[in-house]
N, C-alpha and C positions, 0 to 999 in steps of 0.2 A: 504494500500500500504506500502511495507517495506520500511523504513526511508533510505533515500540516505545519504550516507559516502564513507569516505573514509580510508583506516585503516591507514594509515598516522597520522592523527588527532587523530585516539582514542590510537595510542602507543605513541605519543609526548604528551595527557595527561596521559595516563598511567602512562612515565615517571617521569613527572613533578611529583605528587602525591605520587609517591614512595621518589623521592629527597625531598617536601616538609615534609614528616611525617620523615624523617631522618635528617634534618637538624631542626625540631623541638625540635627533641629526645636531640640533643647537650645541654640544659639546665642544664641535669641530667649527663651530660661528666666535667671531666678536663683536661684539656692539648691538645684543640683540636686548631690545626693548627690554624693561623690568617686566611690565605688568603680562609679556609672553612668558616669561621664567619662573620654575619653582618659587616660591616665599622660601627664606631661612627659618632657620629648626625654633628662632624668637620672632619673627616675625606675626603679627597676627593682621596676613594681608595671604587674599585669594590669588594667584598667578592664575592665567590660562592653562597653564600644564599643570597647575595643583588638580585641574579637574578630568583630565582625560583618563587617569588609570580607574579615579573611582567610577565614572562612567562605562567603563568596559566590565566594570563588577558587576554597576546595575544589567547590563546587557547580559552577562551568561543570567543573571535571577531568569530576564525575561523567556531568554531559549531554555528554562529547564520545564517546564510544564509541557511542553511540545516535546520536546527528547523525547521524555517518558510517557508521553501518551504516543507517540508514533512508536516506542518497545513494546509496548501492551497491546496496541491494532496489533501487531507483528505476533501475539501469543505467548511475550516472554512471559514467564513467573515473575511475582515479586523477589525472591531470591536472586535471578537471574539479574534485573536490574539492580539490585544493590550489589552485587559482587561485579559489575559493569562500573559504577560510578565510584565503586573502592578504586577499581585498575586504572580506570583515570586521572581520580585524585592522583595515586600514587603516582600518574608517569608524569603531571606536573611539577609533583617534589622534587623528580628526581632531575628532573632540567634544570627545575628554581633553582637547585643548590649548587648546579653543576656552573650554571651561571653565576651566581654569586662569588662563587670561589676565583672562579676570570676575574672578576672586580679587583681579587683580594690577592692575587696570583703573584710571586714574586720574578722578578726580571730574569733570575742566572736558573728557576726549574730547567731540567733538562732538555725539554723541545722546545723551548722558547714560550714565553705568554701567548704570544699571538699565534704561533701556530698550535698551541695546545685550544686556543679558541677555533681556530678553522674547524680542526681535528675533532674536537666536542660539537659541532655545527653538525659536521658530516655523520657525526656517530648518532647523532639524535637521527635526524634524515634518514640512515639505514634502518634504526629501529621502528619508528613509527609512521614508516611512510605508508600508505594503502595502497600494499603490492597487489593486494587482486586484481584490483583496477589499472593496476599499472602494463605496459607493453611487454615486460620483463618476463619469459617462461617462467610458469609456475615451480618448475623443479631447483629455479635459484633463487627463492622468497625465502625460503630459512637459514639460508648463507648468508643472504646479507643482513637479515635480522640478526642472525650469530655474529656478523663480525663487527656491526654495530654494538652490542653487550661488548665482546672482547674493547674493542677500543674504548668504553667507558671504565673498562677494569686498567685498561693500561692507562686512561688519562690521571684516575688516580693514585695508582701507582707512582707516575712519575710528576704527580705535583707535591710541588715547594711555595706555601704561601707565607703572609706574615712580612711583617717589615727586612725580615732576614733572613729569607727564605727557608727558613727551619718548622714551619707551621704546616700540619697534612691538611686533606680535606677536612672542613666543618660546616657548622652551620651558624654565618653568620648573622642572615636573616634567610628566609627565604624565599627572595627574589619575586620579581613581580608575579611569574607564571605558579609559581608555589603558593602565593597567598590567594591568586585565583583558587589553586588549587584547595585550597585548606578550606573557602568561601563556596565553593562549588561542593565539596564533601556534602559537610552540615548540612547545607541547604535544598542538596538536591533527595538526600536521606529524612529530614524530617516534609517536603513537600512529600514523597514517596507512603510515608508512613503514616501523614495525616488524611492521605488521597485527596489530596490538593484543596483540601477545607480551607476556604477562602478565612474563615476567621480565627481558624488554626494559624494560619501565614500570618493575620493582620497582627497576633498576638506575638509569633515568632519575631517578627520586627519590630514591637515595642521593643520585646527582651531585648536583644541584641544590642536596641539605644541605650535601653537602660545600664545594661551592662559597660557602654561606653561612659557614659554620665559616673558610674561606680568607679571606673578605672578610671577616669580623669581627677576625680574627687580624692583619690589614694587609700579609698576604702574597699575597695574590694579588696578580699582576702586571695595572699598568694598562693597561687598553684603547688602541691608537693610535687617536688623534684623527680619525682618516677613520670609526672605526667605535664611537666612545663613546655612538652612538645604540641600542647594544646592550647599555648597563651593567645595565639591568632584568635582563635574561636571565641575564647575564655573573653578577651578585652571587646569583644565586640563590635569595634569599629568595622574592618573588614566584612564579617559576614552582613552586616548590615545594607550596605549596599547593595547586598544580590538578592536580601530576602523583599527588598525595595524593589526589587526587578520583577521578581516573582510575582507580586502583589500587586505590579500593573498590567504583567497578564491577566492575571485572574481578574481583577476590574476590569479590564476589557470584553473578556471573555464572557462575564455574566453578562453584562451587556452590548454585545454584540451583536443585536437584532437592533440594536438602538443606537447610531450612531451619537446623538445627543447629548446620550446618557451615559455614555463610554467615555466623552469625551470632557462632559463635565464630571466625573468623576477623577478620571486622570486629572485633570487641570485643576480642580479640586484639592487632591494628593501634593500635586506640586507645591500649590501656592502656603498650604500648611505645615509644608518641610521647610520651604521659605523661609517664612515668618517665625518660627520657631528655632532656626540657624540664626536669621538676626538678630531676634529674641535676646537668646543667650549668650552672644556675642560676646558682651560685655562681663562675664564671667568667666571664659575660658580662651576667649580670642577663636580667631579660625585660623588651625594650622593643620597643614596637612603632615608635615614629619612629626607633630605630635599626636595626629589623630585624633581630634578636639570635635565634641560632638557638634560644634557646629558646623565645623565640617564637612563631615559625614550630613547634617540635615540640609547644608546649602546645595552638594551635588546631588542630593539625593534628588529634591525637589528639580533642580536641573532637569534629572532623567527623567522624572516624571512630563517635564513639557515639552523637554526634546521628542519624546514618545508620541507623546499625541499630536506636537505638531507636523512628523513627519508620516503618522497615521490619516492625516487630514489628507496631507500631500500623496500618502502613495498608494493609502488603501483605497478614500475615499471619493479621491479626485484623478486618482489611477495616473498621477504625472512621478513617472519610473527612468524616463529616458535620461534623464540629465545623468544620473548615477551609475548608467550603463560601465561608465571605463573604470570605477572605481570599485564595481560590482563580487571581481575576485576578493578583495579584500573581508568581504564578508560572508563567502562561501569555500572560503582556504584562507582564513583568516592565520594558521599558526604555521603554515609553510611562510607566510607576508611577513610573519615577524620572527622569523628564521633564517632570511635573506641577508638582511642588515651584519649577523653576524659573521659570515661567508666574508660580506665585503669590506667591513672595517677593519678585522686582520690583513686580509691583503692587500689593504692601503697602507697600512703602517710597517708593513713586510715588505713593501715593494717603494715607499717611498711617498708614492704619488699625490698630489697635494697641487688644487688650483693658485694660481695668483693669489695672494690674498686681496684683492679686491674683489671675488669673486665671495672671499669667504666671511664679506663684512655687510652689516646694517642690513638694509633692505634686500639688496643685490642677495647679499648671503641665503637669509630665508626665502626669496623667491627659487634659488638655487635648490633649496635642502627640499623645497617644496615639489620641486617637479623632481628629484630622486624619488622622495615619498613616492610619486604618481608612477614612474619609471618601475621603481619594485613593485608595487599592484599591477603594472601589464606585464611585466616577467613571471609573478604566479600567475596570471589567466592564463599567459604562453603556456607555460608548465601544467596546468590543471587544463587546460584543452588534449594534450598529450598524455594526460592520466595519470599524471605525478603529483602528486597532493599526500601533507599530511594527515594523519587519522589519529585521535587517541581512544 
């Protein structure tokens, strides 16, 4: 049965995905605006890019109620999909961390930093790429999954991290696809378990704030150390934004005979995450490296109008074409953001580097902006030819 969507969701990830590999690029910029750049860890000031990772949280909330009702049309067991959504979670920890540790990589490890990044690029690509679909004889799909595993065993083997290279793999956070991943657990297991009771979710996202509001407050009590590998969930911030996602499917969903009513509910949603972000402001500031529930309530509200106004746009009023070139990005969304690391070691392996005039103020991010565009038609390329990743 073809998986139920709605194009709404796949251009507001689209988007997101094009914004987040452009506001990545800014590393390799000088002179780019403040108000496009992260806020500092004191800062209590929104950047443009404070908002796109949480925005792509609310986005997986949105695609989880379709997942799992397109495994169910299909006859899975309840079983079957929870041991599906464990092996996912699990296969973004183990990127988050593998990434992280590049961050934290020391210069003389053995293969180099930047080529032990290529090398972890390629080993993830072998692992989770969707060889069925791929052009590749079926009889060489478990070799290259096998030798994708081996080269994650030899990446850690021969990493040296730490200011002196004397530090192994750890975990020093876990990376953006890993808190995806921690946020997408939770949340796709307790929609699973509630069968998608709309007031079960609406409850699930109080908790989640409130538990933000607790961990910002310095009273919630600390985790016992057999299970601190739970703090993501525990502090709340994070999942919170996906169980925000979830909850405007399910608004939509109820009323979805009713455009009206769908969409003042979303807008609704929004404007009360809003006012409750500004609200509070003045007690916690909005920071995103601290994770301050406002937050978490200003993007939240975000997602909520971003939703419904591109619901207007693409369900409603069926205007899809503009989004056409950007389209991969939200249909091989983790091949698009798999790309970037292929090409930034072999930049800095091989030297290459524009003018810096190229790499400054405006020019710069017009620049970093059509790379963005550039890596979205190299995965269409790619996923026209049946090479696309899967988790």
């Amino acid at each position: 049965m073809k998986k139920a969507r709605i194009a709404s969701i796949d251009i507001l990830r689209a988007l997101t995905m094009v914004l987040m590999i452009w506001v990545n690029d800014f590393w390799t910029l000088t002179d780019v605006p403040k108000w496009l750049k992260h806020a500092s860890a004191q800062e209590d000031y929104l950047g443009f890019s404070d908002v796109i990772f949480p925005l792509f949280l609310f986005i997986v909330g949105l695609s989880i109620p379709f997942a799992i009702k397109q495994r169910q049309n299909k006859g899975d067991a309840t079983n079957a999909i929870v041991k599906h959504i464990i092996i996912r979670s699990i296969s973004l920890l183990i990127i988050g961390v593998y990434m992280v540790n590049y961050e934290s990589a020391h210069q003389t490890l053995g293969l180099g930093k930047y080529w032990w990044c290529f090398t972890m690029a390629l080993a993830t690509v072998l692992v989770w790429m969707h060889w069925k679909r791929s052009p590749i004889p079926e009889k060489w799909h478990p070799y290259l999954q096998g030798l994708g595993i081996l080269l994650f065993i030899f990446l850690a083997f021969m990493y040296k991290g730490g200011s002196d290279g004397t530090v192994g793999m750890k975990t020093y956070w876990w990376g953006i696809l890993g808190l995806i991943g921690w946020a997408y657990l939770i949340n796709a297991l307790l929609f699973l378990l509630s069968k998608g009771n709309l007031y079960v979710m609406v409850s699930v996202f109080i908790g989640f704030n409130g538990l933000a509001v607790l961990n910002q407050l310095k009273i919630l009590p600390d985790l016992n150390h057999n299970i601190s590998f739970l703090s993501v969930i525990y502090g709340g911030t994070i999942p919170a934004l996906t169980s925000a996602g979830i909850l405007a499917t399910l608004l939509y969903k109820k009323w979805s005979t009713n455009h009206k009513w769908a969409l003042l509910a979303l807008t609704a949603a929004g404007i009360t995450c809003l006012f409750y972000g500004l609200a509070t402001r003045s007690i916690w500031g909005i920071s995103k490296i601290q994770g301050t529930p406002s937050w978490v309530a200003i993007c939240t509200g975000i997602g909520f109008i971003a939703f419904a106004l591109l619901y207007v746009l693409a369900d409603i009023k069926k205007q899809t074409h503009w989004a056409k070139i950007i389209a991969p990005a939200g249909t091989a969304t983790l091949t698009c953001y798999m790309i970037p690391y292929f090409i930034y070691p072999l930049r800095q392996i091989t030297g290459v580097r524009f003018p810096e005039l190229l790499n400054t103020g405006l020019i710069g991010l017009i620049g970093s902006f059509i790379f963005a565009i550039l890596v979205v038609i190299f995965t269409g390329w790619m996923e026209k030819r049946g090479y696309k990743l899967k988790l």
